[in-house]
N, C-alpha and C positions, 0 to 999 in steps of 0.2 A: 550287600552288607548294610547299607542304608534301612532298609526294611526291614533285617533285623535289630537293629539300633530301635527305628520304628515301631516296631513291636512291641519290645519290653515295655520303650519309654511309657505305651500303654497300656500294659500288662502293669505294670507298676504304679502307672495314676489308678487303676482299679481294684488298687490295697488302700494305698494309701490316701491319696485325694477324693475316692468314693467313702471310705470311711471318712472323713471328714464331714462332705456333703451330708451323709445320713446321719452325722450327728453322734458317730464314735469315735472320735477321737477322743484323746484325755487330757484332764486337766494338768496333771502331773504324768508329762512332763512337756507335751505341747503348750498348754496354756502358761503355762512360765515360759515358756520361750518365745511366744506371740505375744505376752507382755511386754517383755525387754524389747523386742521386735517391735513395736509400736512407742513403746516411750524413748526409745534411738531415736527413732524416723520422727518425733515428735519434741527432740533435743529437752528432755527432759530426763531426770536422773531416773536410771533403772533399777527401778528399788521397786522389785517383784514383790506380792503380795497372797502368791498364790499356796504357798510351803500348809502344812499342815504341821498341829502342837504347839506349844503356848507362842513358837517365834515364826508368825506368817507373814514378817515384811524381812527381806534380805536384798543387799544388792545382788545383783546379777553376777558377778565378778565373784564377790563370794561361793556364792554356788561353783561353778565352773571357771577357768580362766579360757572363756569360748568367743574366741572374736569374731567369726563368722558372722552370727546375729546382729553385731555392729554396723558390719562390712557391709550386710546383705539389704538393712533396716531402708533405704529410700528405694528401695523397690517393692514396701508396704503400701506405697500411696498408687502402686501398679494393680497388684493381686492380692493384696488383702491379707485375711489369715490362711492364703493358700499358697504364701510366698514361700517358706520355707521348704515344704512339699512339694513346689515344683522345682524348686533350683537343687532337692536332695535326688530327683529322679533323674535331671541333667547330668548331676554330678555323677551319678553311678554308669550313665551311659559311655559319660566321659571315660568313666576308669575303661570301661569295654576296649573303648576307641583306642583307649593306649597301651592296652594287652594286644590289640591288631596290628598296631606298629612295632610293638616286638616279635610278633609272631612273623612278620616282613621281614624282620632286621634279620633274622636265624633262619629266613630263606623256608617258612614252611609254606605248604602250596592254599591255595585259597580256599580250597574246601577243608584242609586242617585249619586254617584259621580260624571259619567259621563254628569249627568244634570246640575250639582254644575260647570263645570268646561266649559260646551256649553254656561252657563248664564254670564259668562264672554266671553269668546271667542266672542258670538255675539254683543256685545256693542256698540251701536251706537258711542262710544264716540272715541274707536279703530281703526273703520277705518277713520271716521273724520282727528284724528292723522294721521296714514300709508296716507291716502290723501296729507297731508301738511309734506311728504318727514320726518325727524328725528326732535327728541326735546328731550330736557335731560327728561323732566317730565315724557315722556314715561317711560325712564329707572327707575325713581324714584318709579312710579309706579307698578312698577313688583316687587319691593322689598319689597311691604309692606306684601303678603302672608305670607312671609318667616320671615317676623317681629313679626305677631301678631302667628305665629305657633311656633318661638321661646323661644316668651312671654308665651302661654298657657302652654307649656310643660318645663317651666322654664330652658329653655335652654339658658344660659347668652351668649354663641357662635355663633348660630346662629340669636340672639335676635341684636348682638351688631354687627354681620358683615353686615347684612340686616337694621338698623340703618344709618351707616356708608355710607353705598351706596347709601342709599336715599339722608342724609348729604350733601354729594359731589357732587349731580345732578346738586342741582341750589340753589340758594341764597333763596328762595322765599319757597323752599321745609322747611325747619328751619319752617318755621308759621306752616305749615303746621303739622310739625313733632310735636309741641307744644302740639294743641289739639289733634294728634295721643298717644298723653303719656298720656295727661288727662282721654283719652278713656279706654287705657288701664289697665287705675289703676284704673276707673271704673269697669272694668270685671274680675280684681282681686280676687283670693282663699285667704278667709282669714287665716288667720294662715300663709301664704306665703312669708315669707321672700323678696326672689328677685321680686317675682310677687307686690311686697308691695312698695319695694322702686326702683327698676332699672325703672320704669318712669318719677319719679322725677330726679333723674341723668340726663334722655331722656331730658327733656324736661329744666332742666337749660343750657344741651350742646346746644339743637336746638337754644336757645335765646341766649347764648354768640356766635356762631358761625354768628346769623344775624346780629349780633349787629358787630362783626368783619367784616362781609361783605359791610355791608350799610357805617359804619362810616370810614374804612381803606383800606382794598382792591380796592372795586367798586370807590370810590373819588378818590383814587392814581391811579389809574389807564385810569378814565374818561378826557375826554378832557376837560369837565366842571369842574370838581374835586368838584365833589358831586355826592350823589346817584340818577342816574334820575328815575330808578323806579317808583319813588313818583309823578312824572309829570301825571301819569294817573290817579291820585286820587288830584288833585290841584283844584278839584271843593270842596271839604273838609276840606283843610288845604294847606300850604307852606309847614311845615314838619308835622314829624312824632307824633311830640307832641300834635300838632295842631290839623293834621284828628283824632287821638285819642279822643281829649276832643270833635271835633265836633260829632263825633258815638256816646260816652257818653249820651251828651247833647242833644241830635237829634233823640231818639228811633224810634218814630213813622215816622222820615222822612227815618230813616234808613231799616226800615220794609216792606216800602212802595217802597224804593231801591230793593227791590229783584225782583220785579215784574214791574216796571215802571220804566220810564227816569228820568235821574237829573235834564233835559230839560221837562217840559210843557207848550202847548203840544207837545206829539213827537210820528207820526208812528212808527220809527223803536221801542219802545219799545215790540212791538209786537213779535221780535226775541227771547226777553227774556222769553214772556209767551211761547210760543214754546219750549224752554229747558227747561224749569222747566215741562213741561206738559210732553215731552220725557221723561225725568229723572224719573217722577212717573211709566211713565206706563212701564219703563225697570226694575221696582224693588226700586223706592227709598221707595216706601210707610213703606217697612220692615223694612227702620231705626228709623222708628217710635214706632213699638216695642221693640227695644233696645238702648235706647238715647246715649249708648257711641259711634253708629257709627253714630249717626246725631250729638253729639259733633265734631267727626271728620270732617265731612264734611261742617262745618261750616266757612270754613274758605276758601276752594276752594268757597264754594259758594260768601262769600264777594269779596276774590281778583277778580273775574269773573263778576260777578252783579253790583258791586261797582265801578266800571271802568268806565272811563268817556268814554274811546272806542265803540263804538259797536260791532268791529270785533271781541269784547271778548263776549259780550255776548248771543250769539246763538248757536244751535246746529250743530257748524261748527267750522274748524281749528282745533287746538290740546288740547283746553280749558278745555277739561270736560274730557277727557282720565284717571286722577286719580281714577274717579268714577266708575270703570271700576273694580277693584279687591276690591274696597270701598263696592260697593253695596251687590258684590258676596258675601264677609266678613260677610255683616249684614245675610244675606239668611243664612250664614251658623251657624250662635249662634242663630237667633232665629226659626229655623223650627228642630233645636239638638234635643229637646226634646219631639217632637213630635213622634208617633207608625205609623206604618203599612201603608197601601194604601194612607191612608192622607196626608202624608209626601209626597210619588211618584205622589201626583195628583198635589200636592202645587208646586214642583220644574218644573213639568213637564210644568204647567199653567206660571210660574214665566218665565221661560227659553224661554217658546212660544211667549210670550206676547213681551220679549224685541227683541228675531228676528225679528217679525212682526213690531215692533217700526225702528229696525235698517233698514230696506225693504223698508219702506214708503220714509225714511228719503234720502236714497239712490236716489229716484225717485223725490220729491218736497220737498221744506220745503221755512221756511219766509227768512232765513238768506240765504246771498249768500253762493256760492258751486259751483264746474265746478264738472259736474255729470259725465263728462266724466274720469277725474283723482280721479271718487270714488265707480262709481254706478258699481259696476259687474257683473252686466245683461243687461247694455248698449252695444252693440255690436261694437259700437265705439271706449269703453275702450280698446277693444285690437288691434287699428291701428294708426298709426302714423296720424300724419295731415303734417307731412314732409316727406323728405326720409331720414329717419336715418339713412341708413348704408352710404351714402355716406357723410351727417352732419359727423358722428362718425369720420369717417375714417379721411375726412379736417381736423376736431377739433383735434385728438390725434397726427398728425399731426405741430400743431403749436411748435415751440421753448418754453420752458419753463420760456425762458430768455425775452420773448417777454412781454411787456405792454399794455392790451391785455382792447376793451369796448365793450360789448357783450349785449346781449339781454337775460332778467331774465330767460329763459329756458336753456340757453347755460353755465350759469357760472356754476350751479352745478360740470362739463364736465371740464370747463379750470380754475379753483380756484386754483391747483396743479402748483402755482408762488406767486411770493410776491406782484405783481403789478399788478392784475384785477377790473373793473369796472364796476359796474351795467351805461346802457347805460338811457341815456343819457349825464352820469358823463364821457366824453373823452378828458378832460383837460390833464391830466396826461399819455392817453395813444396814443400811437402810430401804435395800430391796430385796427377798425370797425369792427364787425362782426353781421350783421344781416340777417336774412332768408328774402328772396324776397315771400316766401310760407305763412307769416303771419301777424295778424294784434296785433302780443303781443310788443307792445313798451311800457309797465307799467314802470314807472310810469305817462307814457305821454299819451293821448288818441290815437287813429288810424291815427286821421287827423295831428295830431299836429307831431305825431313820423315822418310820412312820408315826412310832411314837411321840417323836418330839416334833414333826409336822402338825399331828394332832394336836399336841400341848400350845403350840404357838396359833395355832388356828380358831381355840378359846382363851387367849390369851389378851388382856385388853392392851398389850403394846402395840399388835397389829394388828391391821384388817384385809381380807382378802379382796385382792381387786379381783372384776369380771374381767373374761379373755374368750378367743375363739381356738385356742389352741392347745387343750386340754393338761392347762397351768394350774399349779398352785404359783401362784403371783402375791405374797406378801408385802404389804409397804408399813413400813414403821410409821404407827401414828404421831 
C-alpha cells in the first residue's frame, strides 16, 4: 500500500509541481495565494494585489474565508512557492489513507482495498484540480474520509478535528458540510448516542460559521463590503433570501438547471452534460443506492450547475475535486455487504471504468483545458515552451522590494512582495516583465497584448533593460 500512496504522491507532483517548475502555473489563482502565503509567513497584512479590473488590491479574507494559507504560511520560509503544492499532494494522499481505514473498518480484504483506494486516486476530478495549481477545496476534500471514518466508529476526535479542517478551507465548504451532517445522521447506528446527535451540532456549526462569513468577515473585509460570492447566482436573486425563495418557487426550472443553461438557447450548456455524464461513468450511479451520499452531493452539484459561469460548469478546473473521496465514500457503504468474487468484480469494474473516464478526459472533452498542463501522456507535458532555467534564475533574481507587472505564468514565481501585478494592471508598478517566447497575455488576446508591449516599448516612460533570458524587462524611467 505504501507504494501505492508513493506513487500517485508522484504521479501528482508531475501535474502539479512540474507545472510549476516549467512555468505554468497561473497567476490567478496560484499567485494570489502564494501572495497571502508569503505576506502571512512575512506578518504583514494580506492585502493581495494580484485580482484583475479597476479593484487589484484586496484582503485576502475578502476573497475567500481560507485559513489554511495562514495555518500553512511558515513553512514558506521551508519550500518556497512550492509550499502549497506540496502540502495539497500530502493532503490528497491523506484522504486515500483514510478511505483504507474504512475499507479495514467494513472488513474488506486487502486487494479490495487497494481498488477502494485506486477508484479515488484516478478521479477525473483530481487532476482537473493539480491542473489548476492549489485551491482550499482540495484540502477540504481530503478531510472528509477521515470525518465519515470518525463518525462510523464514533470517534468524537477524530470526527471533530477532520470537521474543523474542512470548516476552515473556505466559506462555501459550511453548505457543503451542512448536507454532509444530514447524510450522516442518515447512516446512523440507532441506539448511538454521538452517531445520533454530533451531526446536528455539525451541521448548526457549518450554518453559523456561513453565516459569520457571508454577513461579517467576507463584507468587512471586501472592497464592496458585501458578500460577492452571490454575484454568480444574480440571475436568481440580489441576495440570499431572494435566490432561496427563487429555487423554492422554481423546481422544475431549477431541475432543468442541472443539465441546461439559465441562458436559451445556449451551446455551451453542453459542458454540463459532459460532467454530469463523467460523474456517472466514474462511480456517481452508486449514490444512488444509498441516498445519504447523493444528499451530500447535492449541493456541490447546485453551487457548480447553478452558476451563472460556465467556467464552473464542466469537467474542468477544480470544480468537481470534492466528488473525489464523495464518490469513493458511496462505493464503500454500499458494496460492504456484499460476499465473495462479486464484490472483487464490482470494485474492479467501478475503479476501471473511472480511469477509462479520467484517460478520455485527459485527451478531448467539451469544456476548455490546456492538455498540455494535464494530459500525462502528452509528451509535451514534460518540456518547457520557454527556457526556464534561465526565466528562473532572472525571476529569483529580482529585489523583493521591487513593484514588479508580469505575465500570468510568471507571478506564481514573484508574488513573494507586497506590490505584484497581473499584466496588463502596470499602473502601480515600476517593473515589465514578459517572455518574448509567448503569446500568454490573458487577460488580453495575442494581438491586443503585443500591441501595447509595442506601445510601451516606444514609449519614453520606459526603457528596456538587456537580459539573457528571452525578456521583455521594462523599468519605468
Amino acid at each position: 500500500m505504501r507504494f501505492i500512496h508513493l506513487l500517485f504522491f508522484l504521479l501528482y507532483g508531475m501535474v502539479s509541481i512540474l507545472n510549476h517548475y516549467f512555468l505554468r502555473s497561473a497567476g490567478l489563482d496560484y499567485g494570489i495565494a502564494n501572495q497571502a502565503l508569503y505576506l502571512y509567513a512575512s506578518a504583514k497584512p494580506p492585502m493581495v494585489t494580484l485580482l484583475l479590473g479597476d479593484q487589484q488590491v484586496y484582503h485576502y479574507m475578502g476573497l475567500h474565508v481560507s485559513l489554511w494559507v495562514p495555518i500553512l504560511s511558515p513553512f514558506y520560509w521551508v519550500f518556497g512557492s512550492y509550499t502549497l503544492l506540496i502540502f495539497q499532494n500530502v493532503c490528497l494522499v491523506f484522504g486515500a489513507i483514510g478511505l483504507g481505514k474504512l475499507a479495514t473498518h467494513f472488513n474488506y480484504l486487502p486487494i479490495e482495498k487497494v481498488l477502494i483506494q485506486l477508484h479515488y486516486y484516478v478521479f477525473f476530478g483530481i487532476f482537473n484540480a493539480l491542473a489548476n495549481d492549489y485551491h482550499d477545496n482540495v484540502i477540504a476534500a481530503c478531510f472528509l474520509p477521515w470525518l465519515v471514518l470518525g463518525y462510523v466508529q464514533s470517534n468524537k476526535g477524530i470526527a471533530w478535528l477532520a470537521f474543523f479542517a474542512m470548516l476552515l478551507s473556505k466559506e462555501n465548504i459550511s453548505i457543503w458540510l451542512l448536507a454532509i451532517a444530514f447524510g450522516l445522521w442518515l447512516l446512523k447506528n440507532k441506539g448511538d448516542k454521538v452517531q445520533t446527535w454530533q451531526p446536528l451540532y455539525m451541521g448548526l456549526i457549518a450554518v453559523a460559521w456561513f453565516l459569520i462569513c457571508s454577513n461579517l468577515i467576507m463584507p468587512h473585509y471586501s472592497a464592496a463590503g458585501k458578500f460577492e460570492q452571490l454575484n454568480r447566482y444574480s440571475h436568481l436573486g440580489k441576495s440570499l433570501p431572494e435566490i432561496l425563495h427563487y429555487v423554492i418557487t422554481h423546481p422544475l426550472h431549477m431541475l432543468r438547471m442541472f443539465y441546461q443553461s439559465h441562458i436559451q438557447p445556449d451551446a455551451d450548456e453542453i459542458i454540463k452534460q459532459e460532467f454530469l455524464w463523467a460523474l456517472l461513468f466514474s462511480g456517481a450511479w452508486i449514490a444512488l443506492l444509498r441516498p445519504a451520499f447523493l444528499i451530500m452531493a447535492l449541493p456541490l452539484l447546485m453551487q457548480k450547475l447553478w452558476n451563472k459561469e460556465t467556467a464552473f460548469w464542466g469537467a474542468n478546473n477544480h470544480y468537481q475535486v470534492e466528488f473525489a473521496a464523495l464518490l469513493t465514500l458511496a462505493l464503500l457503504f454500499a458494496f460492504k455487504n456484499i460476499k465473495g468474487n462479486k464484490r472483487m468484480a464490482l470494485l474492479a469494474l467501478v475503479s476501471g471504468c473511472a480511469l477509462v473516464q479520467t484517460v478520455s478526459l485527459m485527451q478531448e472533452r467539451k469544456a476548455w483545458f490546456d492538455p498540455i498542463k494535464e494530459n500525462l501522456l502528452n509528451v509535451n507535458h514534460y518540456k518547457a515552451a520557454i527556457n526556464t532555467k534561465e526565466v528562473s534564475v532572472y525571476l529569483n533574481q529580482i529585489s523583493k522590494e521591487e513593484s514588479i507587472c508580469a505575465q500570468s505564468n510568471f507571478l506564481p514565481h514573484l508574488a513573494n512582495r507586497t506590490q505584484a501585478y497581473h499584466f496588463p494592471y502596470y499602473e502601480q508598478a515600476n517593473l515589465i516583465i514578459i517572455s518574448k517566447a509567448t503569446d500568454n497575455y490573458y487577460p488580453l488576446s495575442a494581438e491586443n497584448g503585443k500591441r501595447l508591449i509595442d506601445s510601451l516599448l516606444t514609449s519614453q516612460a520606459w526603457e528596456a533593460l538587456p537580459n539573457d533570458a528571452d525578456l521583455w524587462v521594462l523599468k519605468r524611467k
